[in-house]
C-alpha positions as CSV (number, residue, x, y, z in Angstrom):
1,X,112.0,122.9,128.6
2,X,111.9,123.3,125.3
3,X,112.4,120.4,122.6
4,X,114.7,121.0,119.3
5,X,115.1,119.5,115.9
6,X,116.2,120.1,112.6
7,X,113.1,120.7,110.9
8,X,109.7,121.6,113.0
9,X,106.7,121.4,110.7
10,X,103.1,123.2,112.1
11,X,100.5,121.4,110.9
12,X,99.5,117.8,111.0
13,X,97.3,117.4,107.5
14,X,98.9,115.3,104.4
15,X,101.0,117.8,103.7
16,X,103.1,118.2,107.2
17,X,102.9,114.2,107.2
18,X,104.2,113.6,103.6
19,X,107.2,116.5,103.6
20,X,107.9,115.1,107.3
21,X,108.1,111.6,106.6
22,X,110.9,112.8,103.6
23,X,112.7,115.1,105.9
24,X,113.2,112.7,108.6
25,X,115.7,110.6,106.5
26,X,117.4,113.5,106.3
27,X,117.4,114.8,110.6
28,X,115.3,114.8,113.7
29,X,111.5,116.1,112.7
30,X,109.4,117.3,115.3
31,X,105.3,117.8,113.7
32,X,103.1,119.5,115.5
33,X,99.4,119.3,115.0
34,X,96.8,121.8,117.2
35,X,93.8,119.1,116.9
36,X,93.9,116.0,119.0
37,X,94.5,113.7,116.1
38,X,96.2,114.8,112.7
39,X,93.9,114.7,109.6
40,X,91.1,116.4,111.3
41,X,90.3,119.4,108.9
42,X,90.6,119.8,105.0
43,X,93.1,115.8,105.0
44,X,90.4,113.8,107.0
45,X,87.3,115.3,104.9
46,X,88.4,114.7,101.4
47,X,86.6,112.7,99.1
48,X,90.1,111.1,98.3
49,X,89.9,110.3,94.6
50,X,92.5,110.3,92.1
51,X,91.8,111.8,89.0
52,X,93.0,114.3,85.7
53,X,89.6,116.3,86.1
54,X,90.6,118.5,88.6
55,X,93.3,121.9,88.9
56,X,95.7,122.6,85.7
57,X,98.5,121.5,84.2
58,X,100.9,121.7,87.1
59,X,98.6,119.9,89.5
60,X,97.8,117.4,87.0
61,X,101.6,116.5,86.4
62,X,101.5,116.4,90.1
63,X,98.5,114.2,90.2
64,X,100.3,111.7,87.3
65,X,103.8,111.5,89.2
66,X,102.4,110.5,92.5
67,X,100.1,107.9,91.3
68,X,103.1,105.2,91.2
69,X,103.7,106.0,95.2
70,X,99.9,105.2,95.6
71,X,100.1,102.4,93.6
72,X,103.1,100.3,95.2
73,X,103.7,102.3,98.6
74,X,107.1,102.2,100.4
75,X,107.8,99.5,104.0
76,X,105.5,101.2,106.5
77,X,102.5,101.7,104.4
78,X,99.4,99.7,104.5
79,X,97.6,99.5,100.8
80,X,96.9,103.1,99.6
81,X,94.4,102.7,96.7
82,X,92.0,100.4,94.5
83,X,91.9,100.9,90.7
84,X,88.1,102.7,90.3
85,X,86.6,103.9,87.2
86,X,86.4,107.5,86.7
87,X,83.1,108.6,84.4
88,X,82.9,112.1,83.5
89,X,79.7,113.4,81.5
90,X,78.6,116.4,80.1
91,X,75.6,118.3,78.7
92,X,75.4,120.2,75.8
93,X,76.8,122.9,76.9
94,X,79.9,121.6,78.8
95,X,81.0,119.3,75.4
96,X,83.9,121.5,74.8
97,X,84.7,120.8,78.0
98,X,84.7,116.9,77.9
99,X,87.0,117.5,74.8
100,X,89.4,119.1,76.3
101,X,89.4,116.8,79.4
102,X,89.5,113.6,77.6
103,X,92.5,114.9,75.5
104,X,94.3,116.0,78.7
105,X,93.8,113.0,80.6
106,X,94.7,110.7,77.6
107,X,98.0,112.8,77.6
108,X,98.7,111.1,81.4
109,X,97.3,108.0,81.5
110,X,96.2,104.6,79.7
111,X,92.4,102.7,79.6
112,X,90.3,106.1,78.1
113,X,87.7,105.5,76.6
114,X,84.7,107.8,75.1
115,X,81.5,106.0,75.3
116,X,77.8,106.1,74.2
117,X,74.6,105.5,76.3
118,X,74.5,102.0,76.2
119,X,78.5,101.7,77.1
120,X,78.2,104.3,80.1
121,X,74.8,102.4,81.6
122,X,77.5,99.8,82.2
123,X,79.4,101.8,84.7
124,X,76.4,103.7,86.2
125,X,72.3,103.0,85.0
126,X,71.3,105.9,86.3
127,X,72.8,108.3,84.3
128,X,69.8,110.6,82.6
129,X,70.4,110.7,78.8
130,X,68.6,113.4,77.5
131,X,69.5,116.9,75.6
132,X,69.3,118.5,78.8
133,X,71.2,116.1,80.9
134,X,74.0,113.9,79.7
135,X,74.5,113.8,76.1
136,X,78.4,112.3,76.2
137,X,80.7,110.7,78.7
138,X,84.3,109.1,78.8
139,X,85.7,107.2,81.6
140,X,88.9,106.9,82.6
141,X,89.0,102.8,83.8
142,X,92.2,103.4,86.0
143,X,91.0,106.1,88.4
144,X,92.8,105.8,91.9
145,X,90.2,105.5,95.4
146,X,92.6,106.7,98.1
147,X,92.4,105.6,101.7
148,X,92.9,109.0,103.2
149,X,93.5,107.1,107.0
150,X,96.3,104.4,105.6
151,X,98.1,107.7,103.8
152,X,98.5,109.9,107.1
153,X,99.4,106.8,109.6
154,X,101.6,105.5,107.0
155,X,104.1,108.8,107.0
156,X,103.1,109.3,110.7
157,X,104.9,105.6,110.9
158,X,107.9,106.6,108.7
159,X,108.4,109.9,110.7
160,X,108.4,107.9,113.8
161,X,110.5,105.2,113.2
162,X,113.3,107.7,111.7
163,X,113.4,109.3,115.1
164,X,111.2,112.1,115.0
165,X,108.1,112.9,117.1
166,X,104.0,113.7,116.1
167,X,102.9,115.9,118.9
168,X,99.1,115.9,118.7
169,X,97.0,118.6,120.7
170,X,99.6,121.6,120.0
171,X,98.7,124.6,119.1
172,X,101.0,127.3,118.1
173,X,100.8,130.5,119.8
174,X,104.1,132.5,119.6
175,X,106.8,132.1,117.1
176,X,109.9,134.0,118.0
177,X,113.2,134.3,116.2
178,X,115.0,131.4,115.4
179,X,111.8,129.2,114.7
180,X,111.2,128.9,118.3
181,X,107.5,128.3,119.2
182,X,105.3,128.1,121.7
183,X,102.7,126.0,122.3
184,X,99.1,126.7,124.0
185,X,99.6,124.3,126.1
186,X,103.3,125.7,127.3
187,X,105.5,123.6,125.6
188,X,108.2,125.1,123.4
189,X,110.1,124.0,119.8
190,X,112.6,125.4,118.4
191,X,114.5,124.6,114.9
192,X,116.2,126.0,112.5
193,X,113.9,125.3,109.5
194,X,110.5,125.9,110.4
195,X,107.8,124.4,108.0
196,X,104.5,126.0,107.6
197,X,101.9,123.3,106.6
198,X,98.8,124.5,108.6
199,X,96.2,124.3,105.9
200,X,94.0,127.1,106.0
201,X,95.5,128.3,108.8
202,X,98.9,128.6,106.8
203,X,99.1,132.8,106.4
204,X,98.0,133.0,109.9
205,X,101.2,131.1,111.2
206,X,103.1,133.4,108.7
207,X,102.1,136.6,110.3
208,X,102.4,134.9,113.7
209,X,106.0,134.3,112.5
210,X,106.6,138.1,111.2
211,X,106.7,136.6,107.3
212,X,104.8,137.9,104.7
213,X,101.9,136.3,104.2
214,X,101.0,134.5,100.7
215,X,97.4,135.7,99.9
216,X,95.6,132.1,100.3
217,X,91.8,131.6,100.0
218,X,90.4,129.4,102.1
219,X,87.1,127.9,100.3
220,X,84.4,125.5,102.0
221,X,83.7,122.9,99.4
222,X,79.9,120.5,100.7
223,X,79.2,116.7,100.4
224,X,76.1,114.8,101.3
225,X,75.4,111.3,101.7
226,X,72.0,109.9,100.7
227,X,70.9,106.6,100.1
228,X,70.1,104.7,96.8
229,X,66.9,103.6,95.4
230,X,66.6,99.5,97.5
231,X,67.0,97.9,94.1
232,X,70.1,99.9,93.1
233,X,73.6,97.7,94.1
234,X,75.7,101.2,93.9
235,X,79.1,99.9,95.3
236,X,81.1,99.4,92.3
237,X,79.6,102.0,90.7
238,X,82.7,104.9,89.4
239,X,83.3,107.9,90.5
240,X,80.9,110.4,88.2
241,X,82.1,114.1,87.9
242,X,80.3,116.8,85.0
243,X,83.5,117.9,82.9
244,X,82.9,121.4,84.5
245,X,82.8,121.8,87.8
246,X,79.1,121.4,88.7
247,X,78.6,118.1,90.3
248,X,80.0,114.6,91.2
249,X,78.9,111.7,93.2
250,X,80.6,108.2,93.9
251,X,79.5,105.2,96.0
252,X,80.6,105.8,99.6
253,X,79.8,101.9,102.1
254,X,76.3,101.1,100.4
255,X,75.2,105.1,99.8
256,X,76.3,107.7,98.0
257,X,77.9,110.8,98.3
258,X,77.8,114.0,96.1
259,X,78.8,117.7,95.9
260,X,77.9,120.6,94.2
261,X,81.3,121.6,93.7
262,X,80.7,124.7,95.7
263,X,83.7,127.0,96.4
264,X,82.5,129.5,99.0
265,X,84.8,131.5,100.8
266,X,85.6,131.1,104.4
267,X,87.4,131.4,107.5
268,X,89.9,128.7,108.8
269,X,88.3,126.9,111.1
270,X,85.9,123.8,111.5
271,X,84.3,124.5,108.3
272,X,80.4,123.5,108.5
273,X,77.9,122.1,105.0
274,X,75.9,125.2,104.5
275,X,71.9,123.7,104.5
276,X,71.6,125.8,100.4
277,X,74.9,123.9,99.3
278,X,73.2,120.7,100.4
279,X,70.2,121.5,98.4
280,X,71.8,122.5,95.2
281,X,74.3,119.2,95.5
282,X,71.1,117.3,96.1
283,X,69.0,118.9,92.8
284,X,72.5,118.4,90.8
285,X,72.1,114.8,91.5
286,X,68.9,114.7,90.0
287,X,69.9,116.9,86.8
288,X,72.1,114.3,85.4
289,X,70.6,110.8,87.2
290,X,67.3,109.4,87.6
291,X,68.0,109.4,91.2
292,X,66.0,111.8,93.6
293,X,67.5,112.4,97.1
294,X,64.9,111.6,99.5
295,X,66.6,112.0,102.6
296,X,70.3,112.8,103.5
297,X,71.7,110.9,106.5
298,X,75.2,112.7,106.4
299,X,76.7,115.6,105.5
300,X,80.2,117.5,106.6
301,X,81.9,120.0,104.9
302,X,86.4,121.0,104.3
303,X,88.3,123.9,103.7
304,X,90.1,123.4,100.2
305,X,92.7,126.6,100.8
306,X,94.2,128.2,97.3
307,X,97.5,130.4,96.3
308,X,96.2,133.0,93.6
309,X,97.3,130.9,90.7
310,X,95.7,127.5,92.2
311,X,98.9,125.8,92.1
312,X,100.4,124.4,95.8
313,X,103.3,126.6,97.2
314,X,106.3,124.9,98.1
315,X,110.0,127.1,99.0
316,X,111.5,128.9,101.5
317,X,110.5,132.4,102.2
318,X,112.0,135.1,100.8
319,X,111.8,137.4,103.1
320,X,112.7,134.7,106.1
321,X,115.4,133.1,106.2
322,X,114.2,129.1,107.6
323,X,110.8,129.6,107.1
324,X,109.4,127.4,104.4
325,X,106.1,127.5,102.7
326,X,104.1,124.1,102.3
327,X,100.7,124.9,101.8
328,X,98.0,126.3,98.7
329,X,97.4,122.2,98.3
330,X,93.3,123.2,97.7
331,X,91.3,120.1,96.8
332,X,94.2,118.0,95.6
333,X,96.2,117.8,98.2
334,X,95.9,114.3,99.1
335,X,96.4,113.2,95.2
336,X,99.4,115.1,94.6
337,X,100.9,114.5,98.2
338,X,103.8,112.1,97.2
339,X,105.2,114.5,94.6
340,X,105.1,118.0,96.8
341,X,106.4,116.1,99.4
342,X,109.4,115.1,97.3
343,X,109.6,118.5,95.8
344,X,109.4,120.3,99.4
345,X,112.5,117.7,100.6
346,X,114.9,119.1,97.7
347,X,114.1,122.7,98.0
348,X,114.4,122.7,102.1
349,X,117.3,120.5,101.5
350,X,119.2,122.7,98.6
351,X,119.4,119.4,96.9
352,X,119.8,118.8,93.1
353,X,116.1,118.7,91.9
354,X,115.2,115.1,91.5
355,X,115.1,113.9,87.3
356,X,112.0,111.8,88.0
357,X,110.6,115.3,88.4
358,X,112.2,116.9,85.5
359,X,111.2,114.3,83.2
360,X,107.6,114.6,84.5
361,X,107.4,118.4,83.2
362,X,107.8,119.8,86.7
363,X,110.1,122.6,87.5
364,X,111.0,124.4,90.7
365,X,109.9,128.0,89.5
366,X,105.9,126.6,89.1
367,X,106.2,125.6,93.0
368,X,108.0,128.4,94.5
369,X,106.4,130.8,96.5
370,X,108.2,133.8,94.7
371,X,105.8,133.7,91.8
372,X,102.8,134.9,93.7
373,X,101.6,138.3,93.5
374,X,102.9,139.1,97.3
375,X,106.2,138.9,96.1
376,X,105.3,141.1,92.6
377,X,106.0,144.5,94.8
């Protein structure tokens, strides 16, 4: 038997979720999601926090647009974020850096402040002030902590109680013409807009499909979590990232967490912390803080998976007619979710493209898949 819809979406991360939950105002959506639960790769292992110091301009308009969704969330959401500090610092070297970050992200938000030694020991005493170490930092007082969990049950809920169905344990395994796929386990779907939101796996399900794949890079990006010194209270400490990307660290239940910021490529799968990533995140840590990590009681590692130009893809195929491209979300996915997932509703729907996004500098053409280099030749 096999089940229709309108729109069949392959992959069960916050992007499927967030573009499903949309497109099931709009007609019967049908998700399906090869893991046992959705959220299980690059969604479920993010760090989840909202900030300007990551990806370029398009991704941080993205990044500013969706921050309203986090903040007051539609009927079927549980809360989505707390207000967090965001501290970045720098060394000597990476001032020009902090400059430039601190104008950008004064450009998109409110509460920026630079500070000195004394200021920034407020946020987090164990910064390491020296010539080597930090030598400036600003903070951004209105950063966003996500709850990754509330985000994907919340447009789980929404797709659900529009009507359409999140099929768990599913793995494609054939797509044949008209968007009709099979399922390992034997089940078949069929639609007539089939949505490619599978992560890292994303150009596999293209060339499954007979599209032309995009190019994406799958990198493996490493956290650790260690504990603090006994007399250290670390739990409303901010969210610390170098103006370059070389480190960052944020209280995580009690401990902290860190990375080194590592982009190492990789193939899609269940992506695995490398034991020298760990190490350099851990001697990172101990470049800019007094902290040493002694021991590190968890570690995991995600797949952040890039388009050429590090911007998120989002537009029908143009080589296949019903095939539409959700994917290239790389580490922000989570933080720009709410605004690709409106942007993905009007292009699959032909619909007039929205003002909100107009007005917030964001134009089909930087989304599109026809600007990559696959579609150059």
């Amino acid at each position: 038997m096999t089940k229709t819809a309108d729109f069949l979406i392959i992959g069960g991360g916050v992007a499927g979720l967030s573009v499903g939950a949309r497109l099931a105002q709009h007609g019967k959506v049908v998700l399906i999601e090869a893991e046992d639960a959705v959220g299980y790769h690059s969604s479920g292992r993010s760090v989840t926090f909202s900030h300007f110091g990551i990806g370029g301009a398009t991704v941080r308009a993205l990044t500013a647009y969706s921050r309203a969704f986090f903040q007051s969330p539609p009927d079927g959401f549980d809360a989505l974020a707390a207000v967090r500090p965001a501290l970045f610092i720098a060394n000597q070297a990476m001032l020009p850096a902090l400059d430039e970050l601190e104008r950008i992200t004064r450009a998109h938000a409110d509460a920026v402040e630079r500070l000195d030694a004394q200021a920034a020991a407020h946020y987090c005493p164990a910064l390491r002030w020296a010539p080597d170490a930090v030598v400036a930092a600003f903070v951004h007082r209105e950063g966003l902590k996500l709850d990754p969990h509330a985000l994907l049950q919340g447009f789980a809920r929404t797709i659900r109680a529009a009507g359409g169905e999140v099929v768990t344990g599913a793995r494609a395994v054939a797509i044949g013409p008209r968007w009709r796929v099979q399922a390992e386990s034997g089940e078949t779907y069929e639609a007539p807009v089939l949505v490619n939101a599978a992560g890292a796996w994303a150009d596999r399900v293209a060339e499954m499909a007979g599209v032309r794949p995009l190019g994406l890079t799958p990198l493996r990006r490493t956290i650790i979590v260690f504990d603090p010194p006994a007399e250290m209270d670390v739990r409303d400490w901010p969210f610390v990232k170098t103006a370059v990307d070389y480190m960052y660290m944020m209280p995580d239940s009690g401990r902290l967490l860190a990375s080194p910021v590592d982009e190492n490529p990789d193939d899609p799968g269940d992506a695995q912390p490398d034991e020298l990533d760990m190490a350099v995140a851990a001697h990172r840590v101990s470049e800019f803080t007094t902290l040493e990590v002694r021991r590190i009681t968890h570690r995991w590692a995600g797949l952040r998976t890039f388009a050429a130009d590090r911007v998120p893809v989002a537009g029908y195929a143009p080589d296949a007619d019903g095939f539409f491209w959700l994917a290239g979300q790389g580490g922000y996915g989570l933080q720009t979710a709410p605004a690709m997932a409106e942007i993905a509703e009007a292009l699959a729907l032909g619909a007039a493209w929205p003002d909100a996004l107009a007005a917030a500098g964001l134009v089909p053409e930087q989304i599109r898949p026809e600007r990559l280099p696959a579609f150059s030749t």
